[in-house]
N, C-alpha and C positions, 0 to 999 in steps of 0.2 A: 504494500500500500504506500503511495506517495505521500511527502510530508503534506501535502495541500490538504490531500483527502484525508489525514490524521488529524488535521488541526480542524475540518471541517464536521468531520465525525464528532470529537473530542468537543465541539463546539453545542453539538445539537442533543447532547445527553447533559449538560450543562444548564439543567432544571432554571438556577437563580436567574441567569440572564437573556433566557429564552420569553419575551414578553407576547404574551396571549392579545390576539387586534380583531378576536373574531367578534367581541358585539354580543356577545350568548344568542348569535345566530347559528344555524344547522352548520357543519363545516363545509365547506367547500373544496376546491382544489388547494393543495397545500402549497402554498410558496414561500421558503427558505428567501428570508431577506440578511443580507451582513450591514451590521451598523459598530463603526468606529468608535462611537462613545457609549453614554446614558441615555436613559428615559426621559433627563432632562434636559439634552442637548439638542438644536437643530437637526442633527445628522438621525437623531432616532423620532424624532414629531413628527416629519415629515411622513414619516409611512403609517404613524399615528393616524395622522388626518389621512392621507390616500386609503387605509383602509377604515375610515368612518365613509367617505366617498363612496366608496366600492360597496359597504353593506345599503346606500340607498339606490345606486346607480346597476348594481350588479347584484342582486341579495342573494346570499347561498355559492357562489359562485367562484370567491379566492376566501382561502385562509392564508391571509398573512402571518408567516411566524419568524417576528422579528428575533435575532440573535443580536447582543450588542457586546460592546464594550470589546470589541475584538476579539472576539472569542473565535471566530473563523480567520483571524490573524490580519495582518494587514492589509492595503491597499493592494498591493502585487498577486498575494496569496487568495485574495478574493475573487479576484479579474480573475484569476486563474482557474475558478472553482465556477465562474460566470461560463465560460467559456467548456466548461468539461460537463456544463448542467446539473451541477449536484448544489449549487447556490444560483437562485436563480432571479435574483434583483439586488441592487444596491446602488449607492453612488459611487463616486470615484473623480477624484481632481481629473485633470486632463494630463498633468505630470506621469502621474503615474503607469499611464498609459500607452506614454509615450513609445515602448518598446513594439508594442503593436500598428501602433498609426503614430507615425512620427510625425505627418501631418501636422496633428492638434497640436504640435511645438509650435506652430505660428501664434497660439493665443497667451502662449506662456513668455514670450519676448517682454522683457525688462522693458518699464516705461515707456509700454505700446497705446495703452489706454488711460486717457485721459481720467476716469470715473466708470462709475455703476452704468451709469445712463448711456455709455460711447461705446461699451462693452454689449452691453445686451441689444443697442441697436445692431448691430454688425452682426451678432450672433442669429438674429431675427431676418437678415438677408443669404445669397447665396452663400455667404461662405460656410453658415449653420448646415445648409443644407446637402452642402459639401462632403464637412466631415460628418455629417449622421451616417450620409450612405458609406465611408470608410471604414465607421467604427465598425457598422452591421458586417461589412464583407470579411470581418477578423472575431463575428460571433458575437460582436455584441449590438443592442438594440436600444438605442438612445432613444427616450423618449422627451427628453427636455434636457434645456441646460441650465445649472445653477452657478450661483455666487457665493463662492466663500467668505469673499474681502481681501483686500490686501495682504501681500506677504510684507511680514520687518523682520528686520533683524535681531537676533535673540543673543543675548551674550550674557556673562560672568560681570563686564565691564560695558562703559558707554564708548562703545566703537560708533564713532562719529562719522568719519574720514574713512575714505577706499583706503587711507593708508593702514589703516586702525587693524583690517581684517589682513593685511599680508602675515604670511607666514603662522595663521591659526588654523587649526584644524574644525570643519566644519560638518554639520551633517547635511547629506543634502539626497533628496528625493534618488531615486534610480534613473535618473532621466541624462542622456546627452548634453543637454541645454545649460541644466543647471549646474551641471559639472563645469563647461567650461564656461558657465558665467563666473562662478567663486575661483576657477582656475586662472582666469583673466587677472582676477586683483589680486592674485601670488597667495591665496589661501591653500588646504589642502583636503579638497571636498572627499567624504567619506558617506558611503551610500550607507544607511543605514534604517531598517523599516521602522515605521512610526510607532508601534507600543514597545520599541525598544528605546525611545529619546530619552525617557527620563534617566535610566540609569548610565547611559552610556555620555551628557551629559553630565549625572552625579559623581561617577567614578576618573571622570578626566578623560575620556577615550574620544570626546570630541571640546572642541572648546565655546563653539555656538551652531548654530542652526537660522532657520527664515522658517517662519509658519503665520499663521493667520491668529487675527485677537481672539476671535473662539475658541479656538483649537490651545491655543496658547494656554489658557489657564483648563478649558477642557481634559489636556493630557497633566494638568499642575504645572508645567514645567517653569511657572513663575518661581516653584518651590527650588530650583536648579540653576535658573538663571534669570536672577532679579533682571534685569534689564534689558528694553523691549525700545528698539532704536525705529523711530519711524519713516520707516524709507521708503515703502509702499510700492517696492518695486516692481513686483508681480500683482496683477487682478489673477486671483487663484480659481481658474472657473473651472467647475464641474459637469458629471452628468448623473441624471436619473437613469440608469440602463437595467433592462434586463437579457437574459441568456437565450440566444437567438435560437436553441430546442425549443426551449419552452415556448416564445413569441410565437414559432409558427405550428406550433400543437393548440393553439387559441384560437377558439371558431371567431369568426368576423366580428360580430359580436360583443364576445369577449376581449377584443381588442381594441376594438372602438370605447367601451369601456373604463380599461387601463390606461390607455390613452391620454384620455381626459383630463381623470385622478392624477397619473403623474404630472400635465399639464396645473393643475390649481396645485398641484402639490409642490412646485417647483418655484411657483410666486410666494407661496405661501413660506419657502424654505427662502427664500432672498428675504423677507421680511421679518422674518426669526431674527437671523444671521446680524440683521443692521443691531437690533434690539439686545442679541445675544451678546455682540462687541461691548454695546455700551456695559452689560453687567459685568460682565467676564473683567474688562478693563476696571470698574471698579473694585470688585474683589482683589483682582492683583494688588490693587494700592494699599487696599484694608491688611494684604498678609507679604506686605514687605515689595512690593514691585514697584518698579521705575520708570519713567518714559522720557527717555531722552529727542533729538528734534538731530537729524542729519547736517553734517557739516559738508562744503564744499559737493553740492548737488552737481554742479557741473562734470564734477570727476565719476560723480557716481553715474553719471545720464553716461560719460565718452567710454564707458566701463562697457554698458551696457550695448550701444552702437557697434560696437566691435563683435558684440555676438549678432545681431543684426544683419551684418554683414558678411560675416561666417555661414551665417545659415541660410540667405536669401536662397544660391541655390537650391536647397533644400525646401523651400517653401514657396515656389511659385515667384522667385523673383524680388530684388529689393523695391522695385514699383510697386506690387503687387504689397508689400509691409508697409512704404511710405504711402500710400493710395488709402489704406487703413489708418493709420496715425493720423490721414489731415484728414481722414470720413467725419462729417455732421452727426 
């Protein structure tokens, strides 16, 4: 048995964090959902509500059974389990993905997107509709895209300056991009899966990381690395996907359905997310967290162009990213 399928298995006899979404309605088709955090976090509400949706829109029809807090292991580990049909919904950055559709690295480019609002326009034209049908040709079945929020920088210390980060060890997604984004500024990016950050962080094996304000106090890791530099370099965007078996074992119907739900569910998870930052950030403050404010932005943006420019081939062109940057 593969580790995927051990930690997937190991995940779903895991009583406590297996949360029941059927409504004390008849059960339905069973669907295996993975969720990253809590019952209290964005990342697990959201199928909260898709599957309140679902018991009016479809009654009897999905039992949702959501797994959280990583018990079917990380973002990689999951896509993986998406993809082999033994998990058959979840979100997932686009980071993380990236091994499959390298594509979606065009949305992950450093200070590409202005805001919330320049991000989900673009997302909402061809280019959405682009990488849907890529992600599906690799098994998986995007039904909407989400917003995390900005990535910052995460540290021990107020690394201000691209000079701040040379020569520290950092964690960084599994992604090509973000390697050689931290590799750029003479850091020394270390891939490492997300419920592994807090200790490998506590123990010194990394010296910072970049995550989202949710996510940030979500995983604690305020408790590992007070200080949270805002540099907002990536818009971390996501997707609602599920496992392309499954999608097409769903009568018409039933997809029309799904559909939907993860469509309102996916508004509903950007508007969590905004409300989530504000708490999450407070909390930091209450148990010791910091927020420091980026120095010498210009270095940090010519950091960034240089990956831009590395990867244009890769992404349809540097017209094709600048065309994007100055979109309405």
């Amino acid at each position: 048995m593969s580790f995927t399928r051990r930690r997937i298995a190991a995940g779903l006899v895991a009583a406590p964090v297996i949360l029941s979404a059927r409504a004390g309605l008849a059960a339905g088709r069973p669907v295996t959902v993975a969720s990253l955090l809590g019952d209290d976090k964005p990342e697990t509400k959201i199928w909260r509500r898709i599957a309140e949706i679902l018991a009016k829109t479809a009654p009897g029809r999905f039992d949702l059974r959501i797994v959280a807090n990583a018990a079917l292991g990380g973002e990689k580990e999951v896509a993986e389990g998406i993809k082999l049909g033994s998990v058959q919904a979840s979100l997932s950055t686009i980071s993380a993905l990236s091994g499959w559709v390298p594509d979606g690295q065009i949305l992950d480019l450093p200070f590409l997107f202005r805001d919330r609002g320049h991000l989900k326009r673009v997302l909402a034209g061809p280019l959405g509709s682009e990488l849907k049908g890529k992600y599906e040709a690799q098994g998986f079945v995007v039904l909407g895209f989400i917003n995390y929020g900005a990535r910052h920088l995460l540290a021990k210390e107020p690394i201000t300056t691209p000079a701040g980060i040379k020569g520290k060890r950092i964690r960084v997604i599994q992604s090509p991009l973000h390697t050689e984004l931290w590799s750029g500024f003479g850091a020394f990016p270390t891939p490492i899966p997300i419920p592994e950050t807090y200790n490998a962080l506590k123990s010194g094996v990394v010296d910072a990381m970049d995550l989202t304000k949710s996510a940030y106090v979500g995983f604690k890791l305020h408790e590992v690395v007070p200080w949270l530099i805002e540099t907002g370099h990536i818009w971390a965007t996501g997707v609602v996907y599920v496992s392309a078996p499954f999608w097409k074992s769903l009568s018409a119907e039933d997809k029309a359905a799904l559909a939907a739900a993860a469509a309102e569910g996916a508004a509903y998870f950007d508007e969590l997310i905004v409300a989530d930052e504000e708490a999450s950030m407070a909390k930091a403050k209450a148990e010791g967290g910091k927020v420091a404010q980026p120095e010498d932005r210009a270095g940090w943006e010519a950091g960034a162009r240089k990956v831009w420019t590395s990867f244009a081939p890769k992404l349809g062109g540097i017209e094709k990213i600048e065309a994007i940057a100055g979109s309405a």
